[in-house]
mmCIF entry with sequence, helices, sheets and N, C-alpha, C, O atoms, coordinates in Angstrom:
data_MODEL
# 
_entry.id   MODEL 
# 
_entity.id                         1 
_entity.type                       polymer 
_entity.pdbx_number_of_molecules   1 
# 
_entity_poly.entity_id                      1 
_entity_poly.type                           'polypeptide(L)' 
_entity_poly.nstd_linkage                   no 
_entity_poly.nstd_monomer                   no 
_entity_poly.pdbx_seq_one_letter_code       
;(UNK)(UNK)(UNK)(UNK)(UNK)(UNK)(UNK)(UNK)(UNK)(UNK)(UNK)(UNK)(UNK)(UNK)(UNK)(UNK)
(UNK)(UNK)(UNK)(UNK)(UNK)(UNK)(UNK)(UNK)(UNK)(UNK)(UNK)(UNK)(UNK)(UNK)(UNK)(UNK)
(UNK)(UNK)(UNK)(UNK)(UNK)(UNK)(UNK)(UNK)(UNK)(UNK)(UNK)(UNK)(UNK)(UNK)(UNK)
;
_entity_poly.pdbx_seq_one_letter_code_can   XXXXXXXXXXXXXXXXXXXXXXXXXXXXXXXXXXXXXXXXXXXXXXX 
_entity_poly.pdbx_strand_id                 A 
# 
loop_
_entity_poly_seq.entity_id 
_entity_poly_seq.num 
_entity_poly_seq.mon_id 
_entity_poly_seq.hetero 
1 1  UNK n 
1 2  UNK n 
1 3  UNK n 
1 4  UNK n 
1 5  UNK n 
1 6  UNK n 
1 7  UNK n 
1 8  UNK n 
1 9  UNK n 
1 10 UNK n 
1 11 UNK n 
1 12 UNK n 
1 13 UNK n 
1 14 UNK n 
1 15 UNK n 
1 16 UNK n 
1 17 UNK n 
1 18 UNK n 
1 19 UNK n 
1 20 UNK n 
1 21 UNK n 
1 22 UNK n 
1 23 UNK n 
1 24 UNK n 
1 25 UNK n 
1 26 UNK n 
1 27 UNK n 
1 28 UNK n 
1 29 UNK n 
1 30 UNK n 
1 31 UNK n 
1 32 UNK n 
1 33 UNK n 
1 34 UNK n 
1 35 UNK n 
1 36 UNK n 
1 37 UNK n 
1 38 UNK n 
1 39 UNK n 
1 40 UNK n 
1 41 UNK n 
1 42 UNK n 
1 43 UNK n 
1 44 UNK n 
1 45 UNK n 
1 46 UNK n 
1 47 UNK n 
# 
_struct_asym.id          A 
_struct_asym.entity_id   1 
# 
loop_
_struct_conf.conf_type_id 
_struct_conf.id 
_struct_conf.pdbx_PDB_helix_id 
_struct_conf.beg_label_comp_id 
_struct_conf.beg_label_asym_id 
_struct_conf.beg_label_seq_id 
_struct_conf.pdbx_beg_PDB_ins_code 
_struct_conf.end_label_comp_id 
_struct_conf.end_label_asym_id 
_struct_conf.end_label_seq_id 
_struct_conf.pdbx_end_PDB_ins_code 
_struct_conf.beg_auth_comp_id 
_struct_conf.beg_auth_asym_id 
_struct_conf.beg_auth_seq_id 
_struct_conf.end_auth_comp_id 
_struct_conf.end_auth_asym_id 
_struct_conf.end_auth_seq_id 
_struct_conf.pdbx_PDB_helix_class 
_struct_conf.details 
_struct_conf.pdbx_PDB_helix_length 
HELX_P HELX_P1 AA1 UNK A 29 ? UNK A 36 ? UNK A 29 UNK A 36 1 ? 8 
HELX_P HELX_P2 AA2 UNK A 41 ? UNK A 46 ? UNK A 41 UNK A 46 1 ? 6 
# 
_struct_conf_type.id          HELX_P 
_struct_conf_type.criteria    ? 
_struct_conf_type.reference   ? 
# 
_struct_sheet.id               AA1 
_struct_sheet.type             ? 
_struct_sheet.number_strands   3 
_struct_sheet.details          ? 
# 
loop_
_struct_sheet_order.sheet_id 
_struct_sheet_order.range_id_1 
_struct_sheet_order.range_id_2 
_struct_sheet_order.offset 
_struct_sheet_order.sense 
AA1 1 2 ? anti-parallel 
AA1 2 3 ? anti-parallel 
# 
loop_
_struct_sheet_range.sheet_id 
_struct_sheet_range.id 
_struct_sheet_range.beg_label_comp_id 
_struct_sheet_range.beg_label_asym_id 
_struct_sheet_range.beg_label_seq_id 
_struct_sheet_range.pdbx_beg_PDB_ins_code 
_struct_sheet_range.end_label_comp_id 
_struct_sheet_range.end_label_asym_id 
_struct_sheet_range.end_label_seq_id 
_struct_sheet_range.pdbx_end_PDB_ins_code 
_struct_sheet_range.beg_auth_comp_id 
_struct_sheet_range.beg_auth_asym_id 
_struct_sheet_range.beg_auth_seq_id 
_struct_sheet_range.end_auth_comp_id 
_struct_sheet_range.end_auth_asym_id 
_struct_sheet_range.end_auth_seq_id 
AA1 1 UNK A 2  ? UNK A 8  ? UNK A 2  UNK A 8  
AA1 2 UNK A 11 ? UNK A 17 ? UNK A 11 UNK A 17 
AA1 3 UNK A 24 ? UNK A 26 ? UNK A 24 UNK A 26 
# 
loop_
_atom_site.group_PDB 
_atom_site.id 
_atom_site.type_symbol 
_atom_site.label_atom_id 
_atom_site.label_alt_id 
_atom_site.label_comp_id 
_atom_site.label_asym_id 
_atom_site.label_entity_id 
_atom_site.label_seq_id 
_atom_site.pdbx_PDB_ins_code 
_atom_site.Cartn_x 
_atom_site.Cartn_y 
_atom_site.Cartn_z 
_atom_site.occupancy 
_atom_site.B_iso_or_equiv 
_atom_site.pdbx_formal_charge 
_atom_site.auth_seq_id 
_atom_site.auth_comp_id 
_atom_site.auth_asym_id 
_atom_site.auth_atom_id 
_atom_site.pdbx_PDB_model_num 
ATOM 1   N N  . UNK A 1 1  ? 104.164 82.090  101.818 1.00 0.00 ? 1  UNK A N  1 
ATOM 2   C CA . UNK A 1 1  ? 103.855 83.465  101.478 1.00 0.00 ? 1  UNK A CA 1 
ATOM 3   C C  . UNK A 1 1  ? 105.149 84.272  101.563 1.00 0.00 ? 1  UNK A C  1 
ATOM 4   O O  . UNK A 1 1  ? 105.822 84.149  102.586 1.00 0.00 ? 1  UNK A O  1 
ATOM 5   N N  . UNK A 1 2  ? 105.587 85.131  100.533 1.00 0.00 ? 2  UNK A N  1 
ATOM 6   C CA . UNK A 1 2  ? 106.657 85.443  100.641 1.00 0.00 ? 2  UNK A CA 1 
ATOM 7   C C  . UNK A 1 2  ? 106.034 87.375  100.707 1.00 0.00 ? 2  UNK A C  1 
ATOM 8   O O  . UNK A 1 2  ? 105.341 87.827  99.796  1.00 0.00 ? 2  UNK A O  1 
ATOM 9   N N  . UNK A 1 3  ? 106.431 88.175  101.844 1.00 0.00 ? 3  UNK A N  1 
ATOM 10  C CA . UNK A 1 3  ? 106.463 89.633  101.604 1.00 0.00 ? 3  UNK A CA 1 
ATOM 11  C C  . UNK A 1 3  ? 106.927 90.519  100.678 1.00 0.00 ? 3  UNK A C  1 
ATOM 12  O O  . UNK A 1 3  ? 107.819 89.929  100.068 1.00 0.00 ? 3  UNK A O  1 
ATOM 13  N N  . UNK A 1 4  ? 106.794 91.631  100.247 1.00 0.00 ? 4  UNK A N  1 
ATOM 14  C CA . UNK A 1 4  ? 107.711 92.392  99.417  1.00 0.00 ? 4  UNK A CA 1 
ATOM 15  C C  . UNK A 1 4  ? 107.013 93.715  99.271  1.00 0.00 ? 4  UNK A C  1 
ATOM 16  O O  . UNK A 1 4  ? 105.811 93.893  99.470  1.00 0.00 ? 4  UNK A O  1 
ATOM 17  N N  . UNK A 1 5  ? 108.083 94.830  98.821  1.00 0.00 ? 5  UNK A N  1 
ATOM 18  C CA . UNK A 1 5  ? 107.919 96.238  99.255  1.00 0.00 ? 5  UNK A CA 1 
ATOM 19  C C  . UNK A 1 5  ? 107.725 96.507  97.570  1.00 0.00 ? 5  UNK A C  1 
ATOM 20  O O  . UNK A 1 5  ? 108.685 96.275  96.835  1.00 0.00 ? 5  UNK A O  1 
ATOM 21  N N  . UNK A 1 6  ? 106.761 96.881  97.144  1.00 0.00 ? 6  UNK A N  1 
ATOM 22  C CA . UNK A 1 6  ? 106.735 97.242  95.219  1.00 0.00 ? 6  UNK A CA 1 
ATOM 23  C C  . UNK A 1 6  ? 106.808 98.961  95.712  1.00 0.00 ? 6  UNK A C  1 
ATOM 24  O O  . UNK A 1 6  ? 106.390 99.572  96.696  1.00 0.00 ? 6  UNK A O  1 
ATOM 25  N N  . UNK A 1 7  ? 107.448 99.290  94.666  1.00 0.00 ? 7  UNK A N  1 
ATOM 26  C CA . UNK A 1 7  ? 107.387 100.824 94.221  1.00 0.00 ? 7  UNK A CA 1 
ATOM 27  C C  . UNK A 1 7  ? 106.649 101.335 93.118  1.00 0.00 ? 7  UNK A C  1 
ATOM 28  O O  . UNK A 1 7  ? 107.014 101.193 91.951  1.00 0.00 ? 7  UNK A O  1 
ATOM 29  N N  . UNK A 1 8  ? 105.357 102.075 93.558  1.00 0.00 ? 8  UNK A N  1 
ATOM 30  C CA . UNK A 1 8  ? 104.579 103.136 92.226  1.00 0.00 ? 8  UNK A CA 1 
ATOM 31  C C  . UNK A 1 8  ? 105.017 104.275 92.348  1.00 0.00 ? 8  UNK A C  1 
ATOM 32  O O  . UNK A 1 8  ? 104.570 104.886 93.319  1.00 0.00 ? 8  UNK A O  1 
ATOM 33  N N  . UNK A 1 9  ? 105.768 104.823 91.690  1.00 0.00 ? 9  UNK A N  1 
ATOM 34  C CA . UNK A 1 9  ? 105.801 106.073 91.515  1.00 0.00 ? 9  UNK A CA 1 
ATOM 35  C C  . UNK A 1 9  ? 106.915 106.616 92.904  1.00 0.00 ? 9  UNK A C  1 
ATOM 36  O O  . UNK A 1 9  ? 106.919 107.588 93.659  1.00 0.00 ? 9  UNK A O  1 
ATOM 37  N N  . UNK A 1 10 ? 107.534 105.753 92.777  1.00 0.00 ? 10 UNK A N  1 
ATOM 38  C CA . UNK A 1 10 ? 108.448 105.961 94.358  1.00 0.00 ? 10 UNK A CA 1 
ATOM 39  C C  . UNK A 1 10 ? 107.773 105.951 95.264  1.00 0.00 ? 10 UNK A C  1 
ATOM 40  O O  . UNK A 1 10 ? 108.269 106.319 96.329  1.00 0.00 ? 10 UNK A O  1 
ATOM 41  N N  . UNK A 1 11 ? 105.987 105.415 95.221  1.00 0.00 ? 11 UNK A N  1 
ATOM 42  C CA . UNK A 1 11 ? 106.041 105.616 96.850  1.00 0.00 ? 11 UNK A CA 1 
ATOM 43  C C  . UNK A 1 11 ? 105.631 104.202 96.893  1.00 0.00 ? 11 UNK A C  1 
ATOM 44  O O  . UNK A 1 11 ? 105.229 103.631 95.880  1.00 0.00 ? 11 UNK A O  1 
ATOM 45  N N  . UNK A 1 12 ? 105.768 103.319 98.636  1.00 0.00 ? 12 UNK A N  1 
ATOM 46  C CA . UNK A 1 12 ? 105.896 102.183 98.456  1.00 0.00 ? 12 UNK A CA 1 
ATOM 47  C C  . UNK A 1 12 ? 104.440 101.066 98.749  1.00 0.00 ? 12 UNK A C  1 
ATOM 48  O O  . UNK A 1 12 ? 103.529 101.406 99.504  1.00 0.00 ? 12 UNK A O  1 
ATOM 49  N N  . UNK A 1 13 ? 104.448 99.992  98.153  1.00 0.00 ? 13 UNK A N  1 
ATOM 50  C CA . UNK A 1 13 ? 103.253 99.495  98.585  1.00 0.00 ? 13 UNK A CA 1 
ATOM 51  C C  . UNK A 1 13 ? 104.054 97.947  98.842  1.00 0.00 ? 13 UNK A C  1 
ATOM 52  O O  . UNK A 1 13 ? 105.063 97.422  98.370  1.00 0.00 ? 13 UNK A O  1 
ATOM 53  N N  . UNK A 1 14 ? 103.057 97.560  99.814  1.00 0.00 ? 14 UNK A N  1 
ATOM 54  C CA . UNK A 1 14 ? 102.964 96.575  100.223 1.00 0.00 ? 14 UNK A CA 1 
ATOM 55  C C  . UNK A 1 14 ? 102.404 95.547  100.091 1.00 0.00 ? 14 UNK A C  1 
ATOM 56  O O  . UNK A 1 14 ? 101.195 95.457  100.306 1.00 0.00 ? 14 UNK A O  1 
ATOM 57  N N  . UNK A 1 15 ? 103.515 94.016  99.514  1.00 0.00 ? 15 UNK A N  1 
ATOM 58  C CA . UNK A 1 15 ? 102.310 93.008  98.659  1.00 0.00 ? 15 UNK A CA 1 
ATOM 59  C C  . UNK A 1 15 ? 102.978 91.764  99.369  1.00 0.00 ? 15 UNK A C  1 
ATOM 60  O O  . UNK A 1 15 ? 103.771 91.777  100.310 1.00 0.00 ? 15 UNK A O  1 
ATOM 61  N N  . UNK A 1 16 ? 102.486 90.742  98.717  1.00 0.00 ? 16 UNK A N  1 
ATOM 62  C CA . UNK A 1 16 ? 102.217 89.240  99.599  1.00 0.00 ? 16 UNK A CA 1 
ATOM 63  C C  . UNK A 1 16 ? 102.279 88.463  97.875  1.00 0.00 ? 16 UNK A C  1 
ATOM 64  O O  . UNK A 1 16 ? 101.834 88.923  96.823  1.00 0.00 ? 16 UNK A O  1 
ATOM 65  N N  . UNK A 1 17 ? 102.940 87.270  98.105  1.00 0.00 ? 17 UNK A N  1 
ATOM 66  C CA . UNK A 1 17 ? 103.254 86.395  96.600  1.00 0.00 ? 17 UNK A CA 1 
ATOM 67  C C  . UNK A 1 17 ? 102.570 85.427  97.434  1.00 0.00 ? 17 UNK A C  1 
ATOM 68  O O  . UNK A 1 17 ? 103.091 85.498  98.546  1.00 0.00 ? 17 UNK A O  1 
ATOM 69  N N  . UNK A 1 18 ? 101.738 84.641  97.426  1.00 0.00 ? 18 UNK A N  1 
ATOM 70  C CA . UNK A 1 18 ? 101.295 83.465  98.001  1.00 0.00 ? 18 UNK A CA 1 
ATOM 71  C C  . UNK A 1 18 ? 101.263 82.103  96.838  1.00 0.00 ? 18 UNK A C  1 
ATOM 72  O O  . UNK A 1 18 ? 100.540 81.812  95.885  1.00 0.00 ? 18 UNK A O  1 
ATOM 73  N N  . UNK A 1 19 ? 102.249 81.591  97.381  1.00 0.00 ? 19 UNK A N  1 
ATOM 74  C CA . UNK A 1 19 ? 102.852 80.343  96.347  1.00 0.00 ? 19 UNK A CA 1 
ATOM 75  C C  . UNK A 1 19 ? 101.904 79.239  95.714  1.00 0.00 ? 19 UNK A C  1 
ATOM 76  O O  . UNK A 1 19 ? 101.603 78.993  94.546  1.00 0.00 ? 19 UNK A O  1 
ATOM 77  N N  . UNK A 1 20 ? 101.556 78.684  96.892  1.00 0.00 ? 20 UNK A N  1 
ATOM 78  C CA . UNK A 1 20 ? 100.473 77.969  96.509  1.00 0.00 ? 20 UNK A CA 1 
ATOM 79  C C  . UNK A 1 20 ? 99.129  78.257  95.614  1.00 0.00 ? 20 UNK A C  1 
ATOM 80  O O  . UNK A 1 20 ? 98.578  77.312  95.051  1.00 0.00 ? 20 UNK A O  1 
ATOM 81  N N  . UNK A 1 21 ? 98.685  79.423  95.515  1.00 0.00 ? 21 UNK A N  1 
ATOM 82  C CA . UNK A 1 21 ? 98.018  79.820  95.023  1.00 0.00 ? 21 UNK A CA 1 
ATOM 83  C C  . UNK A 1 21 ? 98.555  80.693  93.408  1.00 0.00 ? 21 UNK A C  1 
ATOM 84  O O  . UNK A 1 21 ? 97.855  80.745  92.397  1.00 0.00 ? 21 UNK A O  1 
ATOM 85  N N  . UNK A 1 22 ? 99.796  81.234  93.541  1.00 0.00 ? 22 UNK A N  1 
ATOM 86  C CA . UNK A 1 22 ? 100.237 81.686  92.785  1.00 0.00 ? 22 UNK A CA 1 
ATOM 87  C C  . UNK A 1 22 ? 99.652  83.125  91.932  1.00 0.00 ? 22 UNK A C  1 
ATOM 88  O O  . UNK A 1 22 ? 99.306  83.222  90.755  1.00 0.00 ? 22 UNK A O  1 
ATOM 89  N N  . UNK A 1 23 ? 99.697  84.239  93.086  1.00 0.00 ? 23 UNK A N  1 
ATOM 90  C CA . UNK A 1 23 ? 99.090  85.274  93.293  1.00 0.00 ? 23 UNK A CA 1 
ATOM 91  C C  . UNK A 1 23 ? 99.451  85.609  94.123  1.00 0.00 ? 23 UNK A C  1 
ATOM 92  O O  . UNK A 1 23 ? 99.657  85.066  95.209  1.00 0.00 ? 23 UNK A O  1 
ATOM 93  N N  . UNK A 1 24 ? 99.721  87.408  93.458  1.00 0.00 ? 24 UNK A N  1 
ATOM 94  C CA . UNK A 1 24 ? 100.089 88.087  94.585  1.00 0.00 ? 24 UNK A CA 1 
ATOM 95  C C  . UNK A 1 24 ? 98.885  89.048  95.048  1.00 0.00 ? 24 UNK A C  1 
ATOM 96  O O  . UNK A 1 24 ? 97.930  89.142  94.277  1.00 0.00 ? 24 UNK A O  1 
ATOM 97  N N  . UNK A 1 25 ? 98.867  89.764  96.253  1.00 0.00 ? 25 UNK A N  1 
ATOM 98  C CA . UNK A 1 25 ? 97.919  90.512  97.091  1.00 0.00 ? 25 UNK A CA 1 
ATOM 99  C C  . UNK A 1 25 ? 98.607  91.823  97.413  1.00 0.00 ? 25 UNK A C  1 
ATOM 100 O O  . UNK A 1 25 ? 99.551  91.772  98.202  1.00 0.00 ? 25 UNK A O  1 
ATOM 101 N N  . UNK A 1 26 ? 98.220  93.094  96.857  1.00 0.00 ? 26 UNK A N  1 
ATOM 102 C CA . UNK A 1 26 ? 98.178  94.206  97.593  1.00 0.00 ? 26 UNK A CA 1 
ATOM 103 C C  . UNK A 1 26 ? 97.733  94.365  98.714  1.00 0.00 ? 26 UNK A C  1 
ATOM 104 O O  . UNK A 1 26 ? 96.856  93.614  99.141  1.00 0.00 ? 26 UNK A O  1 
ATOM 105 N N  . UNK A 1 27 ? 98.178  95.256  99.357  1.00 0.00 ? 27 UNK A N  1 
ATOM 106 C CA . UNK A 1 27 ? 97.894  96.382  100.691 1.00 0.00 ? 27 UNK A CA 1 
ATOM 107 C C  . UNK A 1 27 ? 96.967  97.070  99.896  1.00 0.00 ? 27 UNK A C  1 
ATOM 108 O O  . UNK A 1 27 ? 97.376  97.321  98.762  1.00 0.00 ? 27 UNK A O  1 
ATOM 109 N N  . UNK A 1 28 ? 95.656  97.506  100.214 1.00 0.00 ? 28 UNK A N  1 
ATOM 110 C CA . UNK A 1 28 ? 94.575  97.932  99.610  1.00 0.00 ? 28 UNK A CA 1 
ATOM 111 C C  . UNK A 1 28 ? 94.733  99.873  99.978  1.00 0.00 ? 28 UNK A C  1 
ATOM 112 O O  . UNK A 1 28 ? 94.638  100.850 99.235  1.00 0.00 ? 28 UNK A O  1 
ATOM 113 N N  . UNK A 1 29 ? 95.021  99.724  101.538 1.00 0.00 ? 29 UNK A N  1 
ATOM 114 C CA . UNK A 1 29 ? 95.346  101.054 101.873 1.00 0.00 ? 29 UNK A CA 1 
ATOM 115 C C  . UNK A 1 29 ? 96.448  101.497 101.271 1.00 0.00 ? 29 UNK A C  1 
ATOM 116 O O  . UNK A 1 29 ? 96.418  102.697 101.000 1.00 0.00 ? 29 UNK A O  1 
ATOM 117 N N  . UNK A 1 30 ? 97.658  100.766 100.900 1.00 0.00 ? 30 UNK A N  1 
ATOM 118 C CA . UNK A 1 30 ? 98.793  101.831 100.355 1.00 0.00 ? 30 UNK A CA 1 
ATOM 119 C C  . UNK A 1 30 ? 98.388  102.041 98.997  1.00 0.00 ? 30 UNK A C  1 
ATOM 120 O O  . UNK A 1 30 ? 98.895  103.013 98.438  1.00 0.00 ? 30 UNK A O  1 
ATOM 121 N N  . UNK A 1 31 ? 97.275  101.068 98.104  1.00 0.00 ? 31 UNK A N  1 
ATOM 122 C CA . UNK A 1 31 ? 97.438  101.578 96.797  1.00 0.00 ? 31 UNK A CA 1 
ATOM 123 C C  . UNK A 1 31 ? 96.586  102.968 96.749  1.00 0.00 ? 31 UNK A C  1 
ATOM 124 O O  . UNK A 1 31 ? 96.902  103.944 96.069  1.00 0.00 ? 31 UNK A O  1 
ATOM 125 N N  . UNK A 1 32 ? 95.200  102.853 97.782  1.00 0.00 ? 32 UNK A N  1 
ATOM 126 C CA . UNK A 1 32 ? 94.421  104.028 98.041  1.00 0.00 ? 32 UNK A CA 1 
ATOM 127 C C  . UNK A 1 32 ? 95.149  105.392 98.451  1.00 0.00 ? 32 UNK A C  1 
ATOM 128 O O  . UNK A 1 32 ? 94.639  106.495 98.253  1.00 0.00 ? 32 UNK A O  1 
ATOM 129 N N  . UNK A 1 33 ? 96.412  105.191 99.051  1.00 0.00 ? 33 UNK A N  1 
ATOM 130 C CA . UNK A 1 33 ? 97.070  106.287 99.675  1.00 0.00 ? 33 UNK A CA 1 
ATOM 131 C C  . UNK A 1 33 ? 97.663  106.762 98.527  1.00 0.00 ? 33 UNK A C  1 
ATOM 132 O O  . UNK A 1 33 ? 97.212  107.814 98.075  1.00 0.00 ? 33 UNK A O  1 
ATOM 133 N N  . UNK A 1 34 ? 98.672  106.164 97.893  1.00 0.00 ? 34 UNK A N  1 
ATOM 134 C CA . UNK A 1 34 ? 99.224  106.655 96.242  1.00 0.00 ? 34 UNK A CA 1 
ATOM 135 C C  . UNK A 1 34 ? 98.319  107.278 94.829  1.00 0.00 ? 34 UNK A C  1 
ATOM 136 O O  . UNK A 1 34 ? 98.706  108.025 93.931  1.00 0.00 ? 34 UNK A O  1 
ATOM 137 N N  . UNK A 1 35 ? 96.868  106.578 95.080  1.00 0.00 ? 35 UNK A N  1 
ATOM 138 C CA . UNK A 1 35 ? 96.366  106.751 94.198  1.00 0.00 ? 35 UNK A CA 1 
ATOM 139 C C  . UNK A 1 35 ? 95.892  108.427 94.391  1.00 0.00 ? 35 UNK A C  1 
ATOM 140 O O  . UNK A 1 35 ? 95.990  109.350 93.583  1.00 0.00 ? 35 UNK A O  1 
ATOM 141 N N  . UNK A 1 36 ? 95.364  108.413 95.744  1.00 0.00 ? 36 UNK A N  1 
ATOM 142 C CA . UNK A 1 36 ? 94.662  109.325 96.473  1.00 0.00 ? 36 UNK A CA 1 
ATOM 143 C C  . UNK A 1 36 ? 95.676  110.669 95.867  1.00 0.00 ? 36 UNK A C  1 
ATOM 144 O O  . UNK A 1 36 ? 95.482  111.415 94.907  1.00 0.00 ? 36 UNK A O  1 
ATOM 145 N N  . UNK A 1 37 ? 96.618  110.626 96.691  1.00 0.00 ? 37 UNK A N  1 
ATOM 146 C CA . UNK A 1 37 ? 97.813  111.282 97.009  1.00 0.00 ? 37 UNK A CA 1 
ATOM 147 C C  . UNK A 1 37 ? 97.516  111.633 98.499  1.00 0.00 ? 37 UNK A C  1 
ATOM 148 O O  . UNK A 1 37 ? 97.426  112.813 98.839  1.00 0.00 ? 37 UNK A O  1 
ATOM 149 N N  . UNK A 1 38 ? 97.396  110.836 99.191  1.00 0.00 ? 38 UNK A N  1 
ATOM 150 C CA . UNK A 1 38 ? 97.345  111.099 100.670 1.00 0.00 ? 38 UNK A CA 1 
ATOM 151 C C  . UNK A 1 38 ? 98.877  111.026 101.549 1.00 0.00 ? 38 UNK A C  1 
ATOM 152 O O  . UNK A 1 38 ? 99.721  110.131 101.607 1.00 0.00 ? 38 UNK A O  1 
ATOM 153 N N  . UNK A 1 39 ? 98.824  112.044 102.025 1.00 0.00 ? 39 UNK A N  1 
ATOM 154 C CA . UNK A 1 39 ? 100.536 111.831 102.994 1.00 0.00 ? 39 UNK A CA 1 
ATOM 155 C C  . UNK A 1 39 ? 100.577 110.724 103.784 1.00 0.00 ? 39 UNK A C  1 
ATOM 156 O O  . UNK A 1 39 ? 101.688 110.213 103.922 1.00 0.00 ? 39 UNK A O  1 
ATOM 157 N N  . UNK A 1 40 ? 99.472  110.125 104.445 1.00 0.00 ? 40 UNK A N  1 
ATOM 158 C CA . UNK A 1 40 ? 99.723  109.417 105.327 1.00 0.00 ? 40 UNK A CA 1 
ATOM 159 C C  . UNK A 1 40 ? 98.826  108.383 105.002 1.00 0.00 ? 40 UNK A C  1 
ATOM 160 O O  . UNK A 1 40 ? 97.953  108.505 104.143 1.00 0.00 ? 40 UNK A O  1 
ATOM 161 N N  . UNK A 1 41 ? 99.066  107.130 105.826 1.00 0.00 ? 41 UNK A N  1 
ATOM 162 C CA . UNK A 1 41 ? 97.728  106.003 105.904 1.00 0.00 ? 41 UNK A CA 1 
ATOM 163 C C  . UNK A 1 41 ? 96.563  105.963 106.324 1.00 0.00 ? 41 UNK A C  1 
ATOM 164 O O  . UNK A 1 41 ? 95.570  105.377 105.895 1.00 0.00 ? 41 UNK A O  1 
ATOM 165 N N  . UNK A 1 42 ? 96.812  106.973 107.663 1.00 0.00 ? 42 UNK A N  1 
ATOM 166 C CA . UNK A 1 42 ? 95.316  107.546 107.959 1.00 0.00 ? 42 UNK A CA 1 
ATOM 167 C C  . UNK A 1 42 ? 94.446  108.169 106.920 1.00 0.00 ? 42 UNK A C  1 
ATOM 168 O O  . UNK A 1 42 ? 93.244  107.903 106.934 1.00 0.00 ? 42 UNK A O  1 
ATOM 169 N N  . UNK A 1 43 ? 94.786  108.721 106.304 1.00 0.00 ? 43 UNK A N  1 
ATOM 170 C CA . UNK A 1 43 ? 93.729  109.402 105.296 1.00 0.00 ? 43 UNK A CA 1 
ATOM 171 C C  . UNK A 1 43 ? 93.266  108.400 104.554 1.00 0.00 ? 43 UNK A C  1 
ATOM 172 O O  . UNK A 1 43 ? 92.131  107.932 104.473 1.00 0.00 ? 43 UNK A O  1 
ATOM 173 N N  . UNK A 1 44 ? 94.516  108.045 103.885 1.00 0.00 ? 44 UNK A N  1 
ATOM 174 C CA . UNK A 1 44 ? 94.138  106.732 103.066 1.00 0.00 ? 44 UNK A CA 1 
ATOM 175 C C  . UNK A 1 44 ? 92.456  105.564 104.120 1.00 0.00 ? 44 UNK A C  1 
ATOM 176 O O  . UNK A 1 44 ? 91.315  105.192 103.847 1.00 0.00 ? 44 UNK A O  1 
ATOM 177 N N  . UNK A 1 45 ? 93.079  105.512 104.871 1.00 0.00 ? 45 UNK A N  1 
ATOM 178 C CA . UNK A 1 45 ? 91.860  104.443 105.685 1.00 0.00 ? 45 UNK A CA 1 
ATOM 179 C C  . UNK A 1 45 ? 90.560  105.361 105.650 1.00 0.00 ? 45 UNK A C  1 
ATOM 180 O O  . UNK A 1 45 ? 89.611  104.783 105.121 1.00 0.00 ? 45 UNK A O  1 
ATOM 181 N N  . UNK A 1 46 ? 90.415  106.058 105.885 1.00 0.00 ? 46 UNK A N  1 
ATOM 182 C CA . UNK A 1 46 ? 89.562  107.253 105.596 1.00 0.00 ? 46 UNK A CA 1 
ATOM 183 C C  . UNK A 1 46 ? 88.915  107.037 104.509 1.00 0.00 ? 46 UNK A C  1 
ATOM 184 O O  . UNK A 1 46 ? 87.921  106.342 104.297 1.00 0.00 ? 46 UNK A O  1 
ATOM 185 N N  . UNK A 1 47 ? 89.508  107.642 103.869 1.00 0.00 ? 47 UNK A N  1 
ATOM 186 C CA . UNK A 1 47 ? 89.364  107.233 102.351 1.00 0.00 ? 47 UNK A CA 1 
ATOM 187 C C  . UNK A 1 47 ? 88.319  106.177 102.002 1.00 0.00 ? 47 UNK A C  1 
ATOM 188 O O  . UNK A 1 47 ? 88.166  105.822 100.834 1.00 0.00 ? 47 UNK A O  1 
# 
């Protein structure tokens, strides 16, 4: 599994490349937080 920081819109999300499978995985809360426009992660979890 390899980590990595993607940028939408300059703000950052957090994803996972999992090799074996060959697919990557979002952070569900950072895309909710960007999409949202929430300042923080808390809201986002909220959310």
């Amino acid at each position: 599994m390899t980590d990595k920081i993607q940028l939408y819109e300059d703000q950052p999300i957090r994803t996972a490349w999992v090799e074996d499978e060959e697919e990557w995985y979002f952070s569900i809360v950072d895309v909710v937080k960007v999409l949202t426009e929430q300042p923080d992660t808390d809201g986002a979890r909220n959310y």
